[in-house]
PATOR-283156 format. One line per field, with one value per residue (C-alpha): x, y, z. Coordinates in steps of 0.05 Angstrom, whole numbers, padded with zeros to 5 digits, always signed. Layout:
x [X / ...]
y [Y / ...]
z [Z / ...]
end
This chain:
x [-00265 / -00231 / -00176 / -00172 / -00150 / -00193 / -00213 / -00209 / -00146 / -00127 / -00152 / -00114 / -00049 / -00058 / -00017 / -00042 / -00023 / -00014 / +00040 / +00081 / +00120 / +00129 / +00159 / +00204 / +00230 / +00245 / +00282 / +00321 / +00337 / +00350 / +00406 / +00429 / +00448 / +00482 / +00517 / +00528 / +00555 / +00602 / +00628 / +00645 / +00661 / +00712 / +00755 / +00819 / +00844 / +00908 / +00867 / +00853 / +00924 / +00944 / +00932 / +00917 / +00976 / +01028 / +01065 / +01031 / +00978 / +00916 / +00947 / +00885 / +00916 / +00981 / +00992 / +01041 / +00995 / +00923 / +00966 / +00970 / +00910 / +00844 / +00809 / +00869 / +00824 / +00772 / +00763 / +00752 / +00696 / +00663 / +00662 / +00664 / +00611 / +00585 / +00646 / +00623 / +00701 / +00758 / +00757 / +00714 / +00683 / +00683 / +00662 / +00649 / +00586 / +00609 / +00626 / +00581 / +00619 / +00548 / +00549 / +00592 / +00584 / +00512 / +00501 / +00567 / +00532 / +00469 / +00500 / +00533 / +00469 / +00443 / +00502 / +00518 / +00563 / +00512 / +00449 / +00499 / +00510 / +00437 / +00425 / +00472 / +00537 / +00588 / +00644 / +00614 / +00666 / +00649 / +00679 / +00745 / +00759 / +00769 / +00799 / +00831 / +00834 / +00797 / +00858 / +00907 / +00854 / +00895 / +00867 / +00863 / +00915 / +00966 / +01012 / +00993 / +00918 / +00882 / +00836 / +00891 / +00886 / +00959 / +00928 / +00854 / +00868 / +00909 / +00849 / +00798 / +00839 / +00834 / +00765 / +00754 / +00836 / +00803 / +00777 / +00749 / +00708 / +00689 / +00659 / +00615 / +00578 / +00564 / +00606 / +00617 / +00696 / +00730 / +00797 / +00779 / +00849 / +00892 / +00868 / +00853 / +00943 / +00956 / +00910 / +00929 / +00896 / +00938 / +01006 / +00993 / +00982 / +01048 / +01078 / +01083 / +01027 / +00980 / +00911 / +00893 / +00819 / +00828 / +00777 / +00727 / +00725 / +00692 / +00647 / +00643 / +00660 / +00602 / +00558 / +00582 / +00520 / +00512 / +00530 / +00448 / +00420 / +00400 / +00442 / +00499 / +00559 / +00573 / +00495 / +00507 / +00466 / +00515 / +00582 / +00596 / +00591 / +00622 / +00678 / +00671 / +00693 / +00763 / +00758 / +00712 / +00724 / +00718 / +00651 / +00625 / +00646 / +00613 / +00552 / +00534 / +00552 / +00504 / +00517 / +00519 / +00451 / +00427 / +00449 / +00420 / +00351 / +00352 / +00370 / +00419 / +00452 / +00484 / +00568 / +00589 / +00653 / +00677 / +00637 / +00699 / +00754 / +00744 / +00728 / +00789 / +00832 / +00830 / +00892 / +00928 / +00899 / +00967 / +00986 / +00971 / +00933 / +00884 / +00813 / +00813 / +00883 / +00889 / +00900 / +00823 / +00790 / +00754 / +00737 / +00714 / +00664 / +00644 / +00614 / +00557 / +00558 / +00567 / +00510 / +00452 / +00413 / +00433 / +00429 / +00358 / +00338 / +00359 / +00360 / +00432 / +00474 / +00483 / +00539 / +00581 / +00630 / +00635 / +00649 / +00699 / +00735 / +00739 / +00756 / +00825 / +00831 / +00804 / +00851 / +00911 / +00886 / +00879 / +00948 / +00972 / +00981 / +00959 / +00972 / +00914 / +00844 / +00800 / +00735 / +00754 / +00803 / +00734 / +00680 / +00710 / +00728 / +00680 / +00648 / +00611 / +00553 / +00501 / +00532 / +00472 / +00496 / +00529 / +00579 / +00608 / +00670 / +00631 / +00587 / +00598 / +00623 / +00669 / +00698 / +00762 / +00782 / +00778 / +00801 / +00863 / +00887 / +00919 / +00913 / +00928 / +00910 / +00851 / +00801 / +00717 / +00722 / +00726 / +00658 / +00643 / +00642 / +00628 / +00690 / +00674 / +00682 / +00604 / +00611 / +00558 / +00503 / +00442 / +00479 / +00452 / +00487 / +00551 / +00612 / +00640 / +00574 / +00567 / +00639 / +00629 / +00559 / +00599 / +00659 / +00605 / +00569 / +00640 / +00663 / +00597 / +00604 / +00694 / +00713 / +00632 / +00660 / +00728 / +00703 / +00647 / +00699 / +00752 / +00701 / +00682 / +00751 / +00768 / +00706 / +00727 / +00801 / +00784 / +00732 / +00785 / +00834 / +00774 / +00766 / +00840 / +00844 / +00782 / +00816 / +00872 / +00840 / +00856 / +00838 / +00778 / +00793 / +00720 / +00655 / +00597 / +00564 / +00633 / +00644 / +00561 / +00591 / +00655 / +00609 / +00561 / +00618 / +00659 / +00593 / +00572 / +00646 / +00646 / +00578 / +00602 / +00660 / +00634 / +00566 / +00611 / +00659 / +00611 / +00570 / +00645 / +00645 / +00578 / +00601 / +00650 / +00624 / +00631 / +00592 / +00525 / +00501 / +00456 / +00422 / +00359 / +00293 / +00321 / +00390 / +00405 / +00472 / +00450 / +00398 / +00453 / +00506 / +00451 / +00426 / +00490 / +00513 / +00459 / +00475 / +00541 / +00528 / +00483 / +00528 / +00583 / +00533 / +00523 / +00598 / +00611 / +00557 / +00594 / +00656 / +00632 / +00568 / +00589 / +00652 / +00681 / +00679 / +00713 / +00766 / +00774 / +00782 / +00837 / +00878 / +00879 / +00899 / +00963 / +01025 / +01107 / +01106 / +01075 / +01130 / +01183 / +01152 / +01151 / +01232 / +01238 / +01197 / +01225 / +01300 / +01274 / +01252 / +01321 / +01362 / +01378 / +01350 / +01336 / +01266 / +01199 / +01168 / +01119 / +01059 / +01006 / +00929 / +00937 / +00993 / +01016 / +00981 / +00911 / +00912 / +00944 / +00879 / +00825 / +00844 / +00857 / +00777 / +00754 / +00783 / +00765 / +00694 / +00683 / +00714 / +00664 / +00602 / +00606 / +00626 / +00570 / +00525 / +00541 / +00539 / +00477 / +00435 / +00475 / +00415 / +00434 / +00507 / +00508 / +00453 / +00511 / +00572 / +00609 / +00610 / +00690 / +00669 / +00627 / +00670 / +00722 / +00680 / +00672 / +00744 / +00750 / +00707 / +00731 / +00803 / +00788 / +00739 / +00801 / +00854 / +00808 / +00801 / +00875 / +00894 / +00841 / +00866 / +00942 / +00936 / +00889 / +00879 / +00957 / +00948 / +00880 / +00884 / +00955 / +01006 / +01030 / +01015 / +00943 / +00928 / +00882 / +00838 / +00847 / +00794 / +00771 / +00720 / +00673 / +00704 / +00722 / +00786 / +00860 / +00892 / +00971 / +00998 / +00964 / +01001 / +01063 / +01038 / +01057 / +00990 / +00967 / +00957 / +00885 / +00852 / +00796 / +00722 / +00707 / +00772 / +00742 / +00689 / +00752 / +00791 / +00746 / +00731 / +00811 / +00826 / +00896 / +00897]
y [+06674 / +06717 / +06693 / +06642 / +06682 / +06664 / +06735 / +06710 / +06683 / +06748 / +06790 / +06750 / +06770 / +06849 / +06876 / +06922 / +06997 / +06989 / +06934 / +06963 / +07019 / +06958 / +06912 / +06965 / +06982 / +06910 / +06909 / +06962 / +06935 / +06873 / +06899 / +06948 / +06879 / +06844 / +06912 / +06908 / +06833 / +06852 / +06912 / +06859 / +06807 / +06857 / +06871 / +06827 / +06800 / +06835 / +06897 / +06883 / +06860 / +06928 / +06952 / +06884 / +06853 / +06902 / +06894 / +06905 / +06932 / +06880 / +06828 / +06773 / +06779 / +06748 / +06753 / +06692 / +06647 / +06664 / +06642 / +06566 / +06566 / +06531 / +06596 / +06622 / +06609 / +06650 / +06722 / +06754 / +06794 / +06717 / +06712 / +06793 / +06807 / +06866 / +06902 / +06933 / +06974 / +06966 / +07026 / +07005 / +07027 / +06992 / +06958 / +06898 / +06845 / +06789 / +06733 / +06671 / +06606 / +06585 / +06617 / +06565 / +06502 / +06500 / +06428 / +06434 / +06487 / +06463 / +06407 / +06441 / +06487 / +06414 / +06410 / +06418 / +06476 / +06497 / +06500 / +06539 / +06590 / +06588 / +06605 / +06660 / +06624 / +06665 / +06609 / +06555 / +06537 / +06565 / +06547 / +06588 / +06567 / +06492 / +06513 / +06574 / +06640 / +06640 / +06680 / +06618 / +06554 / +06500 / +06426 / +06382 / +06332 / +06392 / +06384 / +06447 / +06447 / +06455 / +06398 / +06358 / +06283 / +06309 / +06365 / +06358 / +06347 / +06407 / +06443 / +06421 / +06434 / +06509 / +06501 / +06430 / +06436 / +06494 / +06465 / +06526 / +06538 / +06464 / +06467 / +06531 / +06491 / +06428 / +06382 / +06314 / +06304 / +06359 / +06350 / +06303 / +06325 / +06313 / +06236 / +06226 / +06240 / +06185 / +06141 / +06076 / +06126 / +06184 / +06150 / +06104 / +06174 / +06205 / +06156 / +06178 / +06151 / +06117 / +06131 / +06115 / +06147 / +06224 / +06273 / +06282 / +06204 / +06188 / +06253 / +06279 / +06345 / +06385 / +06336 / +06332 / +06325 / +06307 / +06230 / +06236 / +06248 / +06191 / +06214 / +06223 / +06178 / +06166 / +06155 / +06088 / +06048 / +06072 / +06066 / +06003 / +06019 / +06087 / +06038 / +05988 / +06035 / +06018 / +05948 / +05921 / +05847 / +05863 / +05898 / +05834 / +05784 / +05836 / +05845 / +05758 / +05763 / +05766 / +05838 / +05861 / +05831 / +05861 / +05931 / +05922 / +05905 / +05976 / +05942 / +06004 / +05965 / +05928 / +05945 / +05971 / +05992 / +06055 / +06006 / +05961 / +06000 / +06067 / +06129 / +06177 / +06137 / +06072 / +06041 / +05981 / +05907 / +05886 / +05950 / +05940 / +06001 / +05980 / +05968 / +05904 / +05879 / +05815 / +05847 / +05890 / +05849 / +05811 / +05878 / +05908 / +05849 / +05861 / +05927 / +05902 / +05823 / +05841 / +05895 / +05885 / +05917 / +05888 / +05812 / +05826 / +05856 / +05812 / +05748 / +05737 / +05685 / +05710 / +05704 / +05692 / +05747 / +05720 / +05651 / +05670 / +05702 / +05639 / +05594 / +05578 / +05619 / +05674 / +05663 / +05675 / +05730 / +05771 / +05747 / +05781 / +05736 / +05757 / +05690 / +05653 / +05646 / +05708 / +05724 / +05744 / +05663 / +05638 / +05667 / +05702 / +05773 / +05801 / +05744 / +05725 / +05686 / +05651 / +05577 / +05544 / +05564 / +05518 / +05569 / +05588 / +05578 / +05553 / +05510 / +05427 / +05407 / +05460 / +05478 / +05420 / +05456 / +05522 / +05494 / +05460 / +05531 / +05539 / +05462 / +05422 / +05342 / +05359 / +05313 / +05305 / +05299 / +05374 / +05385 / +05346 / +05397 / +05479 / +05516 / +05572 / +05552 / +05530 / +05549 / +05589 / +05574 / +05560 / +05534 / +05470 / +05408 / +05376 / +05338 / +05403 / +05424 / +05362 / +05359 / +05439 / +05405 / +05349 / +05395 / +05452 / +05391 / +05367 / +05436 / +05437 / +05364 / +05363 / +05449 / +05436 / +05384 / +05414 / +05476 / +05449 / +05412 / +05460 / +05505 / +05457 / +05451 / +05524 / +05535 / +05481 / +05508 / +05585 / +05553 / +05536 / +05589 / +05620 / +05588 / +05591 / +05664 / +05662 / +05619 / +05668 / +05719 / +05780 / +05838 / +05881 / +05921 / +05943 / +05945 / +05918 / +05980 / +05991 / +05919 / +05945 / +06004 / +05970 / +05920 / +05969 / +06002 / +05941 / +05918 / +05986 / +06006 / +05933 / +05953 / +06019 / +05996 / +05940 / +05992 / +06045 / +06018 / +05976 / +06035 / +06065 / +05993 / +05975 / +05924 / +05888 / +05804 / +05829 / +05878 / +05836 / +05791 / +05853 / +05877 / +05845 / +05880 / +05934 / +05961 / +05944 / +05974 / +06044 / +06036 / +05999 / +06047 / +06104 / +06066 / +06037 / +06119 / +06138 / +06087 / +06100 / +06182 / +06158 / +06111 / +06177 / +06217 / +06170 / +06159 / +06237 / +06240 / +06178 / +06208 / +06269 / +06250 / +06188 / +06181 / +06123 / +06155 / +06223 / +06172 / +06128 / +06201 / +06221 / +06163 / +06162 / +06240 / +06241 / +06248 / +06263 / +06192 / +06163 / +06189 / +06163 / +06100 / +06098 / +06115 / +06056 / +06007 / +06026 / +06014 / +05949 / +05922 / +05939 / +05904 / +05970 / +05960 / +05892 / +05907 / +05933 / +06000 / +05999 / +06023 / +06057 / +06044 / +06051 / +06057 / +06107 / +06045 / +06047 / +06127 / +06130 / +06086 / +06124 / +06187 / +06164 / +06144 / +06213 / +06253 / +06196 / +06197 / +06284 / +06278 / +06224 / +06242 / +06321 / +06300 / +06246 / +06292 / +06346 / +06292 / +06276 / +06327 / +06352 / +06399 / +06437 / +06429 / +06459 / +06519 / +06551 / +06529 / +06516 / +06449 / +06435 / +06436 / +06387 / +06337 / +06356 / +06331 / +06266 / +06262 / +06266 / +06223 / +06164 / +06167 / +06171 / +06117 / +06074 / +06109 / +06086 / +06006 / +06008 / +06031 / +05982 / +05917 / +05943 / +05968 / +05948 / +05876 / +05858 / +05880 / +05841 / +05784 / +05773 / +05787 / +05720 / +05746 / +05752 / +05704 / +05669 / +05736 / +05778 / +05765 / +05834 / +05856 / +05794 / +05783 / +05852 / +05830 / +05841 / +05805 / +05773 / +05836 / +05879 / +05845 / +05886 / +05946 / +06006 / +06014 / +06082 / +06115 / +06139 / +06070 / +06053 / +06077 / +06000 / +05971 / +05954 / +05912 / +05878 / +05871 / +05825 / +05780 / +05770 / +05810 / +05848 / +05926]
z [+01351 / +01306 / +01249 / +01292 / +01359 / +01431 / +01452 / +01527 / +01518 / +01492 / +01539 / +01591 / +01555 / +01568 / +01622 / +01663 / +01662 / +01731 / +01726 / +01675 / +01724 / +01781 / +01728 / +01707 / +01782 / +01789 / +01730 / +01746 / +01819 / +01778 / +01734 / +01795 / +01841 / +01774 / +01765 / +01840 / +01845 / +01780 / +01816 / +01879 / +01832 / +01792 / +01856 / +01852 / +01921 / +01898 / +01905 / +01984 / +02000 / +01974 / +02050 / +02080 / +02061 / +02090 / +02151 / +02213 / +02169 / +02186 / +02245 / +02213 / +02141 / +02113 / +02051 / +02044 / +02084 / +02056 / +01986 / +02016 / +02047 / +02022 / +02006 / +01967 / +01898 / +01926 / +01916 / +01992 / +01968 / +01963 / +02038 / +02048 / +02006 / +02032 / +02001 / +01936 / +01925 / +01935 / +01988 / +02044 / +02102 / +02172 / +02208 / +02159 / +02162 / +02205 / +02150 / +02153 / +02139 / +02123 / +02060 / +02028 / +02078 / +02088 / +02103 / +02153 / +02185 / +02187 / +02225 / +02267 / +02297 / +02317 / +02360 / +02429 / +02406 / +02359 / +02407 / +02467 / +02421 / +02397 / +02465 / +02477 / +02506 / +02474 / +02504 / +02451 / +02400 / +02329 / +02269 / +02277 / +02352 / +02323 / +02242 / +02256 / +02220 / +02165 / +02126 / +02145 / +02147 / +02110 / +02100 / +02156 / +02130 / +02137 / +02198 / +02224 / +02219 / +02287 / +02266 / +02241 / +02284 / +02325 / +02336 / +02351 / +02435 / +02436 / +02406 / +02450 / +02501 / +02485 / +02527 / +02558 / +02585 / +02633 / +02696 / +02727 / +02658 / +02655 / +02720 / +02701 / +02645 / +02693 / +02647 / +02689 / +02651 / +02677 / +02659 / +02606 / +02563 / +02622 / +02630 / +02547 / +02545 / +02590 / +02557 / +02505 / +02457 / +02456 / +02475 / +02409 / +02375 / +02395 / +02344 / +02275 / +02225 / +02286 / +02276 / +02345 / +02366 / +02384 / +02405 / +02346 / +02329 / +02394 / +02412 / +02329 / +02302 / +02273 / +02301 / +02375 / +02417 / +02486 / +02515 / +02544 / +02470 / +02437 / +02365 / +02402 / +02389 / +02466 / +02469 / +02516 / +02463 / +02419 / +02442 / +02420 / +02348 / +02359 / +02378 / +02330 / +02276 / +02293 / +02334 / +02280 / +02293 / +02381 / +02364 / +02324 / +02374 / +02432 / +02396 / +02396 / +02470 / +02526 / +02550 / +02468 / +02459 / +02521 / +02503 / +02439 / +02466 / +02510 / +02571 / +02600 / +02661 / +02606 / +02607 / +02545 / +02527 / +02573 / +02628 / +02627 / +02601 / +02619 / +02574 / +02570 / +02623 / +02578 / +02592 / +02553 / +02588 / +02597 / +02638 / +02706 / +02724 / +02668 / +02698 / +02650 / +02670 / +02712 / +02776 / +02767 / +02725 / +02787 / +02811 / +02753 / +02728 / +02817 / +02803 / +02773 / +02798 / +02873 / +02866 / +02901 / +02856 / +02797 / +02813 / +02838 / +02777 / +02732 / +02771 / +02767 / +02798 / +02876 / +02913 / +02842 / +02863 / +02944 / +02926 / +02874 / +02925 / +02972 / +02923 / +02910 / +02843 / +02879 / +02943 / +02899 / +02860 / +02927 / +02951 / +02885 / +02835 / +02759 / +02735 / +02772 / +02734 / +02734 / +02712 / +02637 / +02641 / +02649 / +02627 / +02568 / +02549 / +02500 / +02474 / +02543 / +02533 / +02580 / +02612 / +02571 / +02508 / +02469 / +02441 / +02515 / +02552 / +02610 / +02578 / +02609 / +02539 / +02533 / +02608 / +02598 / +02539 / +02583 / +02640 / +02599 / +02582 / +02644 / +02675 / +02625 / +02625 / +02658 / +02627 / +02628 / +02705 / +02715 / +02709 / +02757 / +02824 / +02825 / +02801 / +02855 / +02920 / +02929 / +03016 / +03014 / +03061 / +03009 / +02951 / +02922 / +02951 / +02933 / +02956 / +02989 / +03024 / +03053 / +03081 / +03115 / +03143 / +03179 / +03208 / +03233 / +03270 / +03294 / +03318 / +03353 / +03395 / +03401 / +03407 / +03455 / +03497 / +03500 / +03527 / +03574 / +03607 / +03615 / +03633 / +03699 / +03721 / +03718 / +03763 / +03805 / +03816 / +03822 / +03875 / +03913 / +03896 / +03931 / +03993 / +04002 / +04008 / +04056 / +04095 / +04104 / +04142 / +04091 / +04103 / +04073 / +04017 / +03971 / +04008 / +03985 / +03954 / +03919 / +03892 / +03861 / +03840 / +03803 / +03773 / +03742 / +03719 / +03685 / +03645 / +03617 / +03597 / +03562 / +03530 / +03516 / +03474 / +03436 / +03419 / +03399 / +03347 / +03316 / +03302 / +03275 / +03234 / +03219 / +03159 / +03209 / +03216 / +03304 / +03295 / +03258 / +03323 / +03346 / +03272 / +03256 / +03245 / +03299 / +03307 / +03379 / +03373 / +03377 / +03426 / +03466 / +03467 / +03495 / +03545 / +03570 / +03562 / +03614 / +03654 / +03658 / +03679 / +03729 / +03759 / +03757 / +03790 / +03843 / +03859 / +03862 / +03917 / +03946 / +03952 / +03982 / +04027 / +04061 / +04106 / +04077 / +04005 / +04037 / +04063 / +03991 / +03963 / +04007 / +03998 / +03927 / +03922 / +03888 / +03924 / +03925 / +03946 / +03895 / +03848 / +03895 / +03900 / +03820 / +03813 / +03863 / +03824 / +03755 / +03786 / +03813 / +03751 / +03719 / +03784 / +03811 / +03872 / +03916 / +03943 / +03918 / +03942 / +04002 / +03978 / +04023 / +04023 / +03938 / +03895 / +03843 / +03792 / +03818 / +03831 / +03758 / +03740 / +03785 / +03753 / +03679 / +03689 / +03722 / +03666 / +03608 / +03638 / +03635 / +03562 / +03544 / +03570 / +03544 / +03473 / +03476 / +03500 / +03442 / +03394 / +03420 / +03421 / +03350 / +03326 / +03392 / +03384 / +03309 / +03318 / +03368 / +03340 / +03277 / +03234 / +03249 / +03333 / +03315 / +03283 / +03331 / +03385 / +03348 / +03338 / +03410 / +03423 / +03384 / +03400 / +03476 / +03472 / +03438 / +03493 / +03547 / +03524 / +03510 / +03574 / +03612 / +03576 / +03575 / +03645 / +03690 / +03662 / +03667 / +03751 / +03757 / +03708 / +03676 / +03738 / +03766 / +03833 / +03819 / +03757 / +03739 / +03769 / +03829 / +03873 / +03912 / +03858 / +03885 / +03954 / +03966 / +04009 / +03989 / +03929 / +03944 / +03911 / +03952 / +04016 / +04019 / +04044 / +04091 / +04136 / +04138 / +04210 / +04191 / +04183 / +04140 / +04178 / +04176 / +04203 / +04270 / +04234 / +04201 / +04267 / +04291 / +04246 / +04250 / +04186 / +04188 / +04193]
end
């Protein structure tokens, strides 16, 4: 080392020839972008509103607003800073906001805007379609910023107020604006100074993300502290309470807020289309303590919601009342807890203070019985169980008895009533093979109707005796279907292959008489006339009857049979036949019973004449009603057979 200088640390020191022209270019490029940033710098805004602040000049710049808004300090070479003079080409860089609010933006790419954009939605909102113009952007306490709180529905409305466009993007809300204006939120808003929740203090600003992600705000784990920033003390008391610690440990069936009060239809709990007022707050707590799944799951109290219902609380409550106990009286409102814990409403120690709310002088005896109705088959035993036990075992032995022995002397009597018109020599009326026929046709329209609207009302307590591990009622309703065309198939070879059924058909073609006869019976019933009409063989009622069925039964059977066979039915015609056929079918099915019990039952069971039942459908011979008759001159193929057994012709 020499005068006291390390040669190698010397050496190290000497540039090479090689690096002395590249340090110089980036020196020069150095002092060419300070020169450049000067020149940029050195341009007064005054400058650019020397064209841009004319009239009509630039429809973006004013000249008066950019001067109160929150860029007014800055030079517009700051966010236009590709702009080196003051005379400038175009078209300019597009300005990135960025720039200046990193961390805002940075944000704001994490976003559900941010990432639709990201991925070439141009619709996503960007930072002008929520502040504004950059030229006029004032601060958001300012009545007319966009993002100011009156403001911010209007300006998500700009997108989420169009349904068409909401629909395009799958959103499940899509007229979320419409509903959030009627809601407690924005009516408390419409008052000067409220700082009710709006738009961005549920779903964020720059960090709006989707109710599914688990940083959302609306993130269902997360709602109730999204909430909790304004009803801090209701968030506390929720989060002690059963459902709060059950959200807490991930459990997501838990109800959280928007479960019970809606999300942008929340209404007030005293108004009474509030899902939480006393008129639907049985209903509301139902949707998840009536499901089926839910009480399985977690091995909640069953029947809770039925036996409500029943009870006498429960009775009222459907009758109308809001005043009678509900669920919330109870239980609690947001500070439901398990009946085990010492701390609830529900708890023995503490139900006469609950119950004193609304009954008071109630004392330590109240605990004493089920405060549901406790009716339900399988509930553990008390007072009221044993009490249902005694009256089902005492309708079984008194309504038993009663019936047994009214059922004996009705048999006895309509024996008689029986052999009495034996005795009387009537005459013969239904054969044999059609007294089959009419019986085969009384027991499957019976089986038809019953089948067929319970399969219309499966839920219906008349329609449950035939569901176990099989469905009888569809089976039922097919079979009894075939039965009946066969039986139809058999009468229209009746009619037309045997001479008796050729003679049946002939008398019941309809007639002028027939509406003669029906003038003279309608003035008879009004006292306009002294006697009844003289029917022949059958009257304009049973022909009325006969052909009611013929047409009832060609209606039935083809929109059965297309119903049917529906893979048929819908490869040749449209969807709306198709329902129309079932239309049909329904409403005829309920014409047809209507007409049999209106119609046919008053002649054969409820008319004086004939009641208690008119017998010709077992004993085949005339019924008193049928009596009064004009006897046709072409008599019945079997009136000989009649004659002398001393029957009347």
């Amino acid at each position: 080392m020499k005068n006291g200088k390390n040669p190698a640390a010397m050496s190290a020191m000497k540039v090479s020839p090689l690096c002395k022209p590249i340090s110089r270019l980036w020196l020069i490029l150095a002092l060419f972008w300070l020169s450049a940033e000067s020149a940029s710098a050195d341009i007064e805004n005054s400058a650019c509103l020397e064209c841009h602040g004319k009239e009509d000049a630039d429809p973006f710049v004013d000249g008066a607003l950019f001067s109160k808004s929150v860029h007014a300090d800055n030079q517009c070479t700051s966010c236009h800073n590709d702009i080196k003079e003051a005379e400038h080409g175009t078209p300019l860089k597009k300005v990135d906001c960025a720039d200046c609010h990193d961390l805002e933006s940075e944000i704001y790419l994490q976003s559900s805007h941010g990432q639709a954009l990201r991925q070439g939605r141009d619709q996503a909102a960007t930072c002008k379609d929520c502040h504004g113009n950059a030229h006029h952007i004032v601060t958001v306490k300012h009545p007319e910023s966009p993002v100011n709180r009156n403001n911010i529905s209007h300006t998500c409305a700009q997108c989420h107020g169009d349904v068409e466009q909401m629909k395009k993007f799958g959103l499940h809300q899509l007229a979320p604006i419409d509903s959030y204006e009627r809601s407690v939120h924005s009516i408390a808003n419409q008052e000067s100074g409220s700082s009710a929740a709006t738009c961005t203090d549920c779903h964020g600003s720059h960090n709006l993300l989707k109710s599914t992600n688990p940083k959302s705000k609306l993130f269902w784990q997360n709602i109730p502290s999204t909430c909790g920033k304004c009803h801090e003390n209701i968030a506390q008391t929720y989060s002690r309470s059963i459902h709060g610690k059950a959200v807490t440990e991930g459990i997501k069936d838990a109800p959280t807020c928007t479960d019970c009060h809606g999300e942008h239809t929340i209404s007030a709990a005293a108004s009474s289309g509030s899902s939480v007022s006393p008129a639907h707050i049985s209903a509301t707590c139902a949707a998840c303590h009536a499901a089926e799944r839910i009480i399985t799951k977690y091995r909640l109290p069953k029947f809770a919601v039925e036996t409500y219902m029943k009870s006498y609380h429960g009775l009222s409550m459907r009758l109308g009342s809001v005043t009678a106990a509900n669920c919330s009286s109870c239980h609690g409102k947001h500070d439901i807890l398990p009946s085990k814990d010492s701390r609830s409403s529900i708890h023995p120690e503490n139900l006469r203070k609950t119950c004193s709310v609304c009954h008071a002088g109630v004392t330590d005896l109240v605990v004493q019985g089920q405060i549901h109705s406790g009716t339900r088959p399988g509930m553990e035993k008390n007072a009221s169980s044993v009490v249902r036990q005694i009256y089902i075992w005492l309708f079984l032995i008194v309504l038993g008895g009663m019936l047994v022995h009214n059922a004996l002397d009705l048999f006895r009597k309509l024996h008689e009533h029986f052999k009495e018109l034996k005795e009387a020599g009537v005459s013969q009326r239904m054969s044999v093979n059609e007294r089959i026929q009419h019986a085969i046709l009384a027991v499957s329209c019976i089986a038809l109707g019953y089948t067929g609207f319970v399969l219309v009302n499966p839920d219906a307590w008349w329609a449950r005796p035939f569901v176990g591990q099989t469905d009888w009622r569809g089976y039922g309703h097919r079979f009894m279907a075939i039965t009946f065309i066969v039986l139809s198939i058999y009468h229209l070879g009746y009619v037309i292959f045997t001479k008796r059924g050729r003679w049946q058909i002939q008398q019941l073609a309809p007639r002028w008489s027939d509406f003669v006869h029906a003038g003279q019976m309608f003035a008879f019933y009004l006292g306009l006339r002294k006697e009844r009409a003289r029917f022949e063989h059958y009257s304009y009622i049973e022909k009325a009857e006969y052909w009611a069925l013929v047409w009832g039964s060609v209606i039935m059977v083809l929109t059965g049979a297309l119903m049917t066979y529906e893979e048929w039915t819908l490869a040749r015609f449209p969807k709306w036949f198709f329902d129309v056929c079932i239309a049909i079918h329904y409403y005829e099915a309920i014409l047809a019973c209507a007409a049999i019990v209106i119609w046919h039952f008053y002649f054969v069971i409820f008319d004086p004449e004939e009641y208690p039942v008119k017998w010709t459908f077992l004993s085949g011979r005339e019924g008193p009603s049928d009596r009064n008759r004009i006897r046709p001159d072409r008599t019945e193929p079997d009136s000989r057979k009649n004659k002398r057994k001393g029957g009347r012709q």
